[in-house]
N, C-alpha and C positions, 0 to 999 in steps of 0.2 A: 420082141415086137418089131416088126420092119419099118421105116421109116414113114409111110404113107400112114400106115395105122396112126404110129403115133402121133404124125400131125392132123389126122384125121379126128384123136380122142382128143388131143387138144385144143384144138378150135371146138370142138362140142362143148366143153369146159369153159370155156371163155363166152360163148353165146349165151348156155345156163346161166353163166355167173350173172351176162348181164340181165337175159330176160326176167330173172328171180326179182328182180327189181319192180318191173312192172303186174306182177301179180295181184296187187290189192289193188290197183285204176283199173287194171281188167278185169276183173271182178266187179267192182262197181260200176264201170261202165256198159257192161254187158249185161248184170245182173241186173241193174238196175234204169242207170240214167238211160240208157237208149231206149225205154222202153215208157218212160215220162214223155207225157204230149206238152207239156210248156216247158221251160229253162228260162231261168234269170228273170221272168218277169211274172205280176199276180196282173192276169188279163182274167176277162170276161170267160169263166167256166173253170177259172182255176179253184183246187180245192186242198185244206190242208185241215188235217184231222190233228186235234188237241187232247191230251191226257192231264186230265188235271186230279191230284190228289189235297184232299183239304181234313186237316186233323182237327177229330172231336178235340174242347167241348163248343167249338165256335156253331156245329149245326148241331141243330136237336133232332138225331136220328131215334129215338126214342130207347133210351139207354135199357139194357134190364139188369138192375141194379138186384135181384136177387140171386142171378146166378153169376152177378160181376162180368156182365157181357157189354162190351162197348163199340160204338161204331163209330167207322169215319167216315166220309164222302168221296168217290170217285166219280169221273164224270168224260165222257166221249164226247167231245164237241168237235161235228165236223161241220166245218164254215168253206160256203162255196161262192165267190161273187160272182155277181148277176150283172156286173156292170150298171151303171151310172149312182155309184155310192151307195146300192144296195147290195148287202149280203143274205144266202139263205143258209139258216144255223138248224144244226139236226141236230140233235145232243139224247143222252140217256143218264140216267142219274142212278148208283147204285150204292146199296150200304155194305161196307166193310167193316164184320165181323169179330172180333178180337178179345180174349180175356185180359184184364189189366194183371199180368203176370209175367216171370222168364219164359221165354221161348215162345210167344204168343208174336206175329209175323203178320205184318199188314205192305202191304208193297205193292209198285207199280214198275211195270218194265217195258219200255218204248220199242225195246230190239224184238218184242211180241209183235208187233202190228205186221201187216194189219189183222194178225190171230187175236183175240181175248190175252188184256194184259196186267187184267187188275188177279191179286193174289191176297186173303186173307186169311188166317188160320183158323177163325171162327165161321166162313164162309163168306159167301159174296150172292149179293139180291138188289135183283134189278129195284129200283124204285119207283122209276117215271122216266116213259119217254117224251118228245117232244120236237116241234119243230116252230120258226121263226121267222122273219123278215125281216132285217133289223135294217138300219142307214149307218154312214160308216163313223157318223157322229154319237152314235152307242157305244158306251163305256167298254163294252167288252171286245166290239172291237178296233179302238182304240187300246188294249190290251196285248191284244193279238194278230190282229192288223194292222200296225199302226200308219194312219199317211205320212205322218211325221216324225222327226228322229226323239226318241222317251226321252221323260228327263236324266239329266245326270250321265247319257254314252260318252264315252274315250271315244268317237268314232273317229279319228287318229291314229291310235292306238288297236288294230287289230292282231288275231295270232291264229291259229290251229286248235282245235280241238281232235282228238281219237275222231279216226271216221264215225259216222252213222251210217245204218242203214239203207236208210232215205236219203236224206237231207246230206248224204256224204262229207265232201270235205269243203264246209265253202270258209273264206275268213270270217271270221265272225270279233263282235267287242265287247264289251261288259257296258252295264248301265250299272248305276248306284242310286238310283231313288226309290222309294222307301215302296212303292208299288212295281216297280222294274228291275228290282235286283237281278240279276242272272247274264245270262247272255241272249244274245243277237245278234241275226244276219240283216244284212241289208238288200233287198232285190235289187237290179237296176232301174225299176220304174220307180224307184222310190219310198215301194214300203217297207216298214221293217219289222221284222219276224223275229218272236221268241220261241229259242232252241232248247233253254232250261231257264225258268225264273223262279222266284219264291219272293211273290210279292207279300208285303205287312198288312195288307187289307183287299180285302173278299168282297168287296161293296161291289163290285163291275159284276160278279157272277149272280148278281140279282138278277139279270137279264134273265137266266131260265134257272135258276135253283127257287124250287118251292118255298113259302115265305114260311110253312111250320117247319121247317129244317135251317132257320136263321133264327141265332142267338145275336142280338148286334152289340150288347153287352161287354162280351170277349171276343178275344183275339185270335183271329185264326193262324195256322202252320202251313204255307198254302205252297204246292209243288208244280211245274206246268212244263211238260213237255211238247215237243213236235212230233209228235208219230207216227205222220203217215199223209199222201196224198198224192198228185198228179202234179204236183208243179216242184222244182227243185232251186234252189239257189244258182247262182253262177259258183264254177267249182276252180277252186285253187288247185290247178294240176300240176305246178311246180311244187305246192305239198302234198300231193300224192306220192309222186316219185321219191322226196324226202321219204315222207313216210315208208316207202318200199322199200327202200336204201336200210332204212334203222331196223327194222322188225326182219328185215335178211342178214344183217350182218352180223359175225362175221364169215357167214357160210359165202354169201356174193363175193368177196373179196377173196377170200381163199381159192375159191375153185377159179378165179380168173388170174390168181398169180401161179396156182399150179397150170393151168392151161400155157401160161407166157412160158413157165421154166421147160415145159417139155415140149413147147417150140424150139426153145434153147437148144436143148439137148438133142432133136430130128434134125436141126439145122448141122452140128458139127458131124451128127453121124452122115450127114449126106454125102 
C-alpha cells in the first residue's frame, strides 16, 4: 500500500472512530428533538401523552370468574395546556384481558408510541373514551403536571437514565412519596414531569376513570409512564456523548488507535 493510501485509510479510521460516537445524539436529534415544536418549557399548546397501567383487583372491570378471565386497566391520557392553569385532558380507558395462570402476559410498552402500546394475552377492549377541562389544582394534574416540585424529590441529586424515545436524555431525579415513587424531570419553567412512577394510591385518576371500575377498598399496582408528545425536556448532551462513548466501545477506541499506529507507520515509510 503506498503511503498516501495509507494515510488516507488512516485518517478515515480515526474520524469513524470518533464520529461512532456521536450516533445515538444524531439519531435522536434528527429523529426526533428537531422535529418537537417546544423544548425545556410546558407553554400554551404543549402536550404530553401518559400510559398508565393499573392492576386488578383495585378496578372492577367486571371479572369472569367462570372461565378465570381477569382484567386490568390501561389508560391513554393526553393532557394539553391551554394556558392560564387550564388543561384539556383526552383519555381512553381499556380492559386488559388475562387468565390467572403461567404465561398469561399483560403489559405496556412506551417505546410503542405514538403506535398502540397496551399488550394483553387475553386481549385488549376499549372501554370509554373521554375528554375534559380540568385547572391545574386537579389531583391528576398535580400528578402529572406538577407546578411544584412532589413530595420527597433528591432534586440535588440527579443522574441519566437509557435514552427514550421521546423524552430522550434529559437529567432526571427520584421522588419517594408514597403517591410519586419513580422518576422525574424538571422543565425550566418550572414543571415537573413524571417519566416512570408507581404511585400507592389511585384516588387522582378519579378525574376520568368510571366510578363502576373503582374498588376504593383495595390497593391498587399503578404503573405511569411518558410516551409521547410535542414538547421535550432540556437534554443533557454531555450524557449523550457519554452514552455514545459506552455503547461504541470498545470498537471507537480501537479503530482510532489503529488509525494513529498506521499514521506511525506512513510517517517512517515517507
Amino acid at each position: 500500500m503506498k503511503g498516501r493510501a495509507y494515510t488516507t485509510v488512516a485518517l478515515l479510521l480515526i474520524i469513524f472512530g470518533i464520529l461512532v460516537n456521536f450516533v445515538p445524539v444524531g439519531m435522536y436529534y434528527f429523529g426526533t428533538y428537531s422535529h418537537v415544536p417546544y423544548k425545556g418549557a410546558i407553554v400554551n399548546g404543549s402536550t404530553l401523552e401518559y400510559l398508565v397501567m393499573v392492576s386488578n383487583p383495585f378496578y372492577n372491570l367486571t371479572n369472569d370468574r367462570r372461565n378465570n378471565i381477569h382484567y386490568d386497566l390501561g389508560l391513554d391520557v393526553n393532557i394539553t395546556y391551554l394556558g392560564n392553569g387550564k388543561y384539556s385532558i383526552n383519555y381512553t380507558t381499556y380492559k386488559l384481558a388475562y387468565k390467572m395462570e403461567k404465561g398469561s402476559k399483560v403489559k405496556v410498552d412506551p417505546n410503542l408510541m405514538p403506535k398502540f402500546p397496551f399488550y394483553a394475552s387475553g386481549g385488549v377492549y376499549r372501554a370509554s373514551t373521554g375528554h375534559k377541562v380540568i385547572n391545574a389544582s386537579d389531583d391528576l394534574i398535580k400528578h402529572l403536571i406538577s407546578p411544584s416540585p412532589p413530595p420527597g424529590c433528591w432534586l440535588n441529586d440527579t443522574f441519566n437514565t437509557m435514552p427514550n424515545k421521546f423524552y430522550g436524555m434529559p437529567r432526571t431525579f427520584m421522588c419517594v412519596g408514597n403517591d410519586t415513587r419513580g422518576m422525574y424531570v424538571a422543565f425550566g419553567d418550572g414543571h415537573f414531569v413524571p417519566v416512570n412512577i408507581h404511585p400507592t394510591n389511585a384516588t387522582f385518576l378519579g378525574t376520568i376513570v368510571p366510578e363502576e371500575y373503582i374498588n376504593p377498598t383495595l390497593k391498587p399496582v399503578v404503573t405511569i409512564f411518558l410516551g409521547w408528545g410535542n414538547t421535550v425536556p432540556k437534554q443533557d448532551w454531555n450524557g449523550w456523548l457519554k452514552h455514545g462513548f459506552s455503547i461504541s466501545f470498545p470498537l471507537n477506541v480501537s479503530l482510532v488507535i489503529i488509525g494513529i499506529l498506521m499514521l506511525i507507520v506512513a510517517s517512517r515509510r515517507a
